[in-house]
Structure formats: structure tokens, C-alpha cells
N, C-alpha and C positions, 0 to 999 in steps of 0.2 A: 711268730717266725721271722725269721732274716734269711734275704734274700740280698746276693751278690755279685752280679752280675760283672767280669774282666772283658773287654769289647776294646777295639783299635776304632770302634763307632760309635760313642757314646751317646751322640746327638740322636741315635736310630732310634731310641725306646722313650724319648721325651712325649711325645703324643700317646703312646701304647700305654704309657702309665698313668695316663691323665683322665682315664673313661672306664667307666662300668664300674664293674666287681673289684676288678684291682685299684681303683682308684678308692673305694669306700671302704675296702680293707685298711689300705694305706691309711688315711683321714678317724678309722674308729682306732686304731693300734691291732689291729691284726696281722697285719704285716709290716715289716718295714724294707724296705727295699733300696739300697746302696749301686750304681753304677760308678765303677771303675775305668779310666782311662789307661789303656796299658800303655800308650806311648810315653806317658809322666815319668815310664819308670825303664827310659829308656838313656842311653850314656853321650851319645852323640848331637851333633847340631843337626841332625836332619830326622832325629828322632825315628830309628828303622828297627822294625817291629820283627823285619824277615831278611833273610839272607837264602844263599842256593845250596838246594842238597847235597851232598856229602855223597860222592859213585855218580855224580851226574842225575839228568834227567830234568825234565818240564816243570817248568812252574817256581814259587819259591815258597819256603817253609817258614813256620811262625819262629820268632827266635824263644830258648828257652827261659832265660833270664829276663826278662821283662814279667813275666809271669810268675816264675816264681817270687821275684821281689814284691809284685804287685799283692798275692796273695798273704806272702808274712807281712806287709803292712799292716793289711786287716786285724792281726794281734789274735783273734781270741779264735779261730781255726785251729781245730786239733790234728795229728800229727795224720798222717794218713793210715798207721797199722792202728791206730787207737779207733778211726774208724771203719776200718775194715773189721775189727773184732766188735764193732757196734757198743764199744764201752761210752760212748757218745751218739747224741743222735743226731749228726751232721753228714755231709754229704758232700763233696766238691766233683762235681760234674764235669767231662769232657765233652763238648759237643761234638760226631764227631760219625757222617755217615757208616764207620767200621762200629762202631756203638749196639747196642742191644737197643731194640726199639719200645717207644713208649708206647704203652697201653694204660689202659682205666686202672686195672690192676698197682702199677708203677705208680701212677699217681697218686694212689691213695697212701703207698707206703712211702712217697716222700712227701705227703702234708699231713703225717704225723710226727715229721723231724722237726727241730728247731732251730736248723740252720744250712742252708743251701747257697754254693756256691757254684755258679753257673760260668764255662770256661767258654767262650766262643772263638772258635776256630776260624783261619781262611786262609785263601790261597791253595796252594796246592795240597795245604794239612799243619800240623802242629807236630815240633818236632817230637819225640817217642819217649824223651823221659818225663816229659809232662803225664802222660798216659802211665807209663812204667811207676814213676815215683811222685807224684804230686796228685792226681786223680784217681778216686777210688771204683770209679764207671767212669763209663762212656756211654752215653745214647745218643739214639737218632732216633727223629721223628716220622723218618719212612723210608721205602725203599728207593730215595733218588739225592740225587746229589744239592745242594743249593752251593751259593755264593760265599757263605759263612753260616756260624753257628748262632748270629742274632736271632734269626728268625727263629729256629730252633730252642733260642731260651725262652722268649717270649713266649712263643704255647706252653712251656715248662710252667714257666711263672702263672698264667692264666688257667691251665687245670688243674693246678696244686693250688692256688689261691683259692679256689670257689668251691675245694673240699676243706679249709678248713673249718671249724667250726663257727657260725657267726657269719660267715661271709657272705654268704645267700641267706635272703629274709623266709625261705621256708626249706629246713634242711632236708625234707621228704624229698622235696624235687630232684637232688642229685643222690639220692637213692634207690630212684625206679628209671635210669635214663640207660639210653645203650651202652652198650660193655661191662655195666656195673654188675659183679658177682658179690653171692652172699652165701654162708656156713648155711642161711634158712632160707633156700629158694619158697618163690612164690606164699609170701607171707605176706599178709594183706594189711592197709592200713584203713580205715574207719574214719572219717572226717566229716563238716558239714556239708559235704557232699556227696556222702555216701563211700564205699570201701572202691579202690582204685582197680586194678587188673593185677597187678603185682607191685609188693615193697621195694622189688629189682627187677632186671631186666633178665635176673640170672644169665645172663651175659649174652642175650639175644642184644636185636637192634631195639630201640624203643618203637613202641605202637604208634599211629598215626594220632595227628590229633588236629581237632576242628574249632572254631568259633566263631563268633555272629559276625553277617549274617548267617542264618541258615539256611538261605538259598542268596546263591552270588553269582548270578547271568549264567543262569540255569545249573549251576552246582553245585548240587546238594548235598547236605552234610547225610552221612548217613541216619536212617531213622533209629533204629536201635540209643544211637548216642544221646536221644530226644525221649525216650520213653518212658525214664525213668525206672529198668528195670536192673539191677545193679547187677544182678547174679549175669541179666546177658550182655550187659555192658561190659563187666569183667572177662568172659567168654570172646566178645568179639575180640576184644585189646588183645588176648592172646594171640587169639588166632589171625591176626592182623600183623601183628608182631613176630610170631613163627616164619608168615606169607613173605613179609620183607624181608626176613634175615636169607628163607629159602632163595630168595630173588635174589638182592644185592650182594649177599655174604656166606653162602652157603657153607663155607669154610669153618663157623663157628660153631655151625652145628654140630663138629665132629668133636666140639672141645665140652658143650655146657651139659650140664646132666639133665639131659629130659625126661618127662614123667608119664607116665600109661596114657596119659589124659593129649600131653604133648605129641605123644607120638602118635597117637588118634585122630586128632586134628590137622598133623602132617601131612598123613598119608589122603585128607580129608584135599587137603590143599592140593596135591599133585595129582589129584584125580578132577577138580575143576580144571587146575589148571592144562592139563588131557587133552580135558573135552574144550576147554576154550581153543587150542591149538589146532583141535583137528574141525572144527566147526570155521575156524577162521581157512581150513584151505580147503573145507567142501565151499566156502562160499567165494574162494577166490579163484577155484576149479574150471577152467573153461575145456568147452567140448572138444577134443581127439579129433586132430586132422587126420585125414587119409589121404592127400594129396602125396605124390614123393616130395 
């Protein structure tokens, strides 16, 4: 894959590319990754990336031409209606909090392309025929605003990279983690260590997880993870996994397809969790004054 990153901050991603996964992508040929300076491709001696909006108002807007020049340098980006009808498997990115936001989902369907190019935004926005005629999306990576779209590529780059093939030394691992859905929920995998809790997350959070010690100033890992029993080891992760999502994310439960079994354990969950609630304020209960 190739990856393209247009930025007025080029300097911002020299450390970010230098560690982990993206670095060992990079280094085997699994990725190759290009950062663009948009000022290069600018006309003037003070190199100005932004100008003011057009009907007034705060802040100032990216200019359009620096961008677009920056991007046909690149040469082999295909036209934008060529990728809109997917006759290519490319992709030119707006970064851009009005954007459609990333999920696991998104990610996986842009590191099966073979060419991404990441637009990063700042200032008060970029101007609209970027968006209109040059970018085929726009995403954001959450519901809040930042300073530009660096940051925003960089997690782009970082969980599209370590879906694609090769990139992670065990590809199970980003197979069973949170958010990740599959056509075959809860499909088990078999290893030397026995079969896991699920192949996915079927788009729960991921289950918790523990390792040595097993006891760490007075911490204990739970016993079940220790016993060797895989059928209840598989069982907890579920239901451990369900428990988080209920907690942290409740919201997703309304989206992933749960099973007889799933919804069993649910309803399993919110009846501890009941009795934990109401046991916590008989014991925090103090006695009825009568005094006025």
C-alpha cells in the first residue's frame, strides 16, 4: 500500500513513523509512506497556505491550489469519479471534523486499497472545492474539533497499517479485538493454547486480559483464567466482554447481533450488577433522624 500524507507540518509525523508497526511495515515493504509539504506548492515569497473567507467570518481557510497542485504532482492518483465508482482501489481523504467518522469497520475497508491519500486540514477548514472535487470522503476521528487533520491521519495511518496483511506477527490478534465484526460471529480459533473466547469481538469491546504475576500486591488474576478449563475460559471472556461493553459502551449493543446465549448472560450481568448497587446503599444506609 501507499500512503500520502499533504500537511503545512511535515516535521509533525517524523517520530510517529519511526516506531512500532508502522515502522516495520515500512522497513519489510508493506507500506510505503510519502509526506508532502504543501507549502512547496505554493506561489508567493511568504509561502501562504490560507487566505480569509469569502462573506466574512473568523479564522482563515486553507487555500485551494496548493493542494490541488500538491496532489497532481503525485502523478499516478486516479481522477476522483474513477474513484468514486471504485473502478480503482484508491482513496483521497479529507480530514475534516464535518467527515463521517472512523470505526474498525472503515479501517478495514481502506487497508484493503492500494493507495491512500490523506488531506490534512487547519485553521478554520479547507476551502469546499477540495471536499466538492478533489476528495472522495471526508472523516473524522471523533466527535470534537482538534487543531488540524495531522493528528487525524496519523491514527488513519496506524489502523490501516496493522490490518494489513503481514503487519502484525500474529494476524488472529486483530481479529478478536474490540469493534472488530464478522459475516461468522463467534467462531472459535484452536491454538497451543487452547481455542480463545471468540475469532471477533463481533463488535463488542474486547474481553479483559491478565498476565504474570498472578498475584500483584494482592491482585488477583481471576482463577478460572488459571485452570485450565477452556470451555469456562471461553464463557468468562464473553461474559466479561458483554459486562464492559454494557458499562463503557452500551450503545453497541443496540448495533451487533447477539445470541440466545448472549442475551442470557446479559440479563445475567444486570441482575449482579442490581444487586451490587442495592447491597452498596443498604451498606452505605445510615439510620432516620427524627430530630426537625
Amino acid at each position: 500500500m501507499k500512503i500520502d500524507i499533504l500537511t503545512i507540518f511535515p516535521d509533525f509525523f517524523r517520530g510517529f513513523l519511526d516506531h512500532g508497526i508502522v515502522r516495520r511495515a515500512q522497513e519489510t515493504g508493506l507500506v510505503e509512506i510519502s509526506i508532502h509539504d504543501l507549502r512547496a506548492f505554493t506561489k508567493d515569497k511568504h509561502r501562504t497556505v490560507d487566505d480569509r473567507p469569502f462573506g466574512g467570518g473568523e479564522g482563515m481557510v486553507l487555500k485551494p491550489e496548493p493542494i490541488f497542485e500538491c496532489l497532481e504532482s503525485i502523478g499516478d492518483v486516479a481522477a476522483r469519479d474513477v474513484r468514486l465508482d471504485k473502478s480503482v482501489k484508491q482513496s483521497v481523504i479529507l480530514l475534516s471534523a464535518q467527515g463521517r467518522q472512523l470505526d474498525q469497520k472503515m479501517a478495514a475497508e481502506l487497508s484493503a486499497l492500494d493507495r491512500i491519500v490523506l488531506i490534512c486540514g487547519r485553521y478554520e477548514g479547507v476551502d469546499e472545492r477540495i471536499s466538492e472535487h478533489l476528495a472522495d470522503r471526508e472523516v473524522s476521528i471523533g466527535d470534537y474539533v482538534l487543531s488540524g487533520g495531522e493528528l487525524g491521519a496519523a491514527v488513519i495511518v496506524d489502523t490501516v497499517t496493522r490490518l494489513i496483511p503481514g503487519a502484525v506477527g500474529n494476524s488472529n490478534s486483530t481479529r478478536q479485538e474490540s469493534f472488530t465484526g464478522s459475516s461468522t460471529e463467534n467462531t472459535e480459533l484452536v491454538g497451543s493454547d487452547g481455542p480463545s473466547s471468540t475469532c471477533v469481538s463481533g463488535g463488542l469491546l474486547d474481553y479483559p486480559h491478565y498476565t504474570r504475576p498472578a498475584d500483584f500486591r494482592g491482585m488477583v488474576v481471576p482463577e478460572v483464567l488459571m485452570n485450565g478449563n477452556h470451555d469456562e475460559i471461553r464463557s468468562w471472556r464473553r461474559k466479561t466482554a458483554l459486562a464492559k461493553t454494557l458499562r463503557n459502551r452500551p450503545d453497541l449493543l443496540e448495533r451487533v447481533a447477539l445470541t440466545a446465549d448472549d442475551r442470557e448472560l446479559l440479563d445475567e450481568i444486570k441482575l449482579e450488577r442490581l444487586k451490587f448497587e442495592q447491597d452498596i446503599l443498604l451498606d452505605g444506609a445510615s439510620p432516620v433522624s427524627t430530630k426537625d
